[in-house]
C-alpha positions as CSV (number, residue, x, y, z in Angstrom):
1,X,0.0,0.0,0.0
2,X,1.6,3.4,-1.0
3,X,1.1,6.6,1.3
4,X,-2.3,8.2,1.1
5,X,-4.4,4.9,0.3
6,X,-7.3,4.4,2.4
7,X,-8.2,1.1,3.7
8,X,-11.7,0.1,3.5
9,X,-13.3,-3.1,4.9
10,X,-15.9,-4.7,2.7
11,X,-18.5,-3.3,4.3
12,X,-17.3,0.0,3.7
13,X,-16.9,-0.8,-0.5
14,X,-20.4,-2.4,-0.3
15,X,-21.8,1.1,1.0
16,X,-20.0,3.7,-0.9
17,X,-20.5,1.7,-3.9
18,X,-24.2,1.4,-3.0
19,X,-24.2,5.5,-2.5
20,X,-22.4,5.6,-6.2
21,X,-25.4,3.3,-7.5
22,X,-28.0,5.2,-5.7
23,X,-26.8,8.4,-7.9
24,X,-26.1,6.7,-11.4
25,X,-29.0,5.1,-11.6
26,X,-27.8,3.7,-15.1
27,X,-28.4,0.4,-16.4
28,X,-26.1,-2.1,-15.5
29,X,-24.9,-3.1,-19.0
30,X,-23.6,0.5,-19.7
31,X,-22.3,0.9,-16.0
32,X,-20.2,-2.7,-17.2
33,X,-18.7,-1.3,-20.3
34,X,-17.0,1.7,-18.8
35,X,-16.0,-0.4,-15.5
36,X,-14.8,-2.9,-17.8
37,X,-12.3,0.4,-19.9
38,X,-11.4,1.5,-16.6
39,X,-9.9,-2.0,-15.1
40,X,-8.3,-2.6,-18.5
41,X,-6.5,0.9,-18.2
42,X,-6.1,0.8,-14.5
43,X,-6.3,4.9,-15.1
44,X,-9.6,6.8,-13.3
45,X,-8.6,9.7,-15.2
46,X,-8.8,8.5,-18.3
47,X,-11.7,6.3,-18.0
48,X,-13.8,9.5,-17.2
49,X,-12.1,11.2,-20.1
50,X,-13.7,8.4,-22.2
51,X,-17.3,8.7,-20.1
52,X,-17.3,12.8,-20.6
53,X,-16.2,12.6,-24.5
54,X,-19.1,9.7,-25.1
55,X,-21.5,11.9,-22.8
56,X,-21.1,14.7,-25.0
57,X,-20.7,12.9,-28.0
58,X,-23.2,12.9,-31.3
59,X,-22.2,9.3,-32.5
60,X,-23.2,7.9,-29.5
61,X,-27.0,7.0,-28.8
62,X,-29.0,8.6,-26.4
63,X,-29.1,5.4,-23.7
64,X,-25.5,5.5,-23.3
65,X,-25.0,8.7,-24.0
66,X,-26.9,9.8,-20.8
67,X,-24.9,6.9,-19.2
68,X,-22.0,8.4,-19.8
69,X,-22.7,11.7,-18.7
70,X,-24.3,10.3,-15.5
71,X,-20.7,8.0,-14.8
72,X,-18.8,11.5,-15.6
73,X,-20.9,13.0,-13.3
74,X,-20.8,10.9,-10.3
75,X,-17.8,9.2,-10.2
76,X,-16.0,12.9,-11.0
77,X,-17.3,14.2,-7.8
78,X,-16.1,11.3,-5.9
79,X,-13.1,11.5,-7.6
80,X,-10.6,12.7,-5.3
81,X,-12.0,10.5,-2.4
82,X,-11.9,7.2,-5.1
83,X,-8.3,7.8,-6.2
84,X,-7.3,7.3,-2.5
85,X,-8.6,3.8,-3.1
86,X,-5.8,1.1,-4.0
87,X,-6.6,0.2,-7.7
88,X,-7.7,-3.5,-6.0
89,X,-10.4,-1.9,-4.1
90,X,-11.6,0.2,-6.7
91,X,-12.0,-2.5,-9.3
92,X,-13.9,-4.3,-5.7
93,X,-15.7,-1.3,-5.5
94,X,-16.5,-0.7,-9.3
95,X,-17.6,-4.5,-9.1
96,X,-20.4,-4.2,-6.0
97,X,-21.6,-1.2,-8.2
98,X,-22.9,-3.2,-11.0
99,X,-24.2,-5.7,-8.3
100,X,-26.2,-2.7,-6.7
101,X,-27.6,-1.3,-10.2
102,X,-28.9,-4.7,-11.1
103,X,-30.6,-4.9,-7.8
104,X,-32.0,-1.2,-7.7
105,X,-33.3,-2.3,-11.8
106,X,-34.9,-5.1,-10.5
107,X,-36.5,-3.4,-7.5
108,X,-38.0,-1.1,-10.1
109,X,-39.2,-4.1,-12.0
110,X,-40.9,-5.4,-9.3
111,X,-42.8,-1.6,-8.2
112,X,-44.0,-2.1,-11.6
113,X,-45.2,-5.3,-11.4
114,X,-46.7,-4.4,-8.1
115,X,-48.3,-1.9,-9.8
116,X,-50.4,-3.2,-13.0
């Protein structure tokens, strides 16, 4: 562990990255993709580079478009707390958030169900 790295039990990842769900509120598949860029390059900064240039971006459509500019959103202002996270616990971290958006979709699902 360098100087400056927090350390965080699991419970601790399991409830910020519940928080971080709680705000995207994206669907899991897009929330995937850019997890997915940012554990390949290991670089916060430049996965949110990717999320702001697709969240502004014409080429992209609109569903993950607005993903985009939701991650860019959220995960930039947590990003000075995150990048005191070892890059281990943030990939941990990144991970629970994708469990938490499929649980929060399928929450919805069943409110709508509950519903009709």
């Amino acid at each position: 562990m360098s100087k400056g790295e927090l350390l965080m039990t699991t419970d601790e990842k399991v409830e910020l990255a519940r928080q971080l769900a709680d705000q995207l509120r994206i669907k899991r598949g897009e929330w995937q993709r850019w997890a997915t860029y940012f554990r390949r390059t290991g670089d916060l900064g430049k996965a949110l580079q990717l999320a702001e240039h697709q969240g502004s971006s014409p080429a992209v459509r609109h569903d993950p478009q607005t993903a985009a500019q939701k991650i860019a959103e959220v995960i930039g202002q947590h990003r000075a707390y995150l990048e005191q996270l070892s890059p281990g616990d943030l990939q941990e971290v990144f991970s629970y958030v994708g469990r938490w958006l499929e649980y929060l979709s399928r929450k919805v699902q069943q409110q709508r169900r509950g519903r009709k």
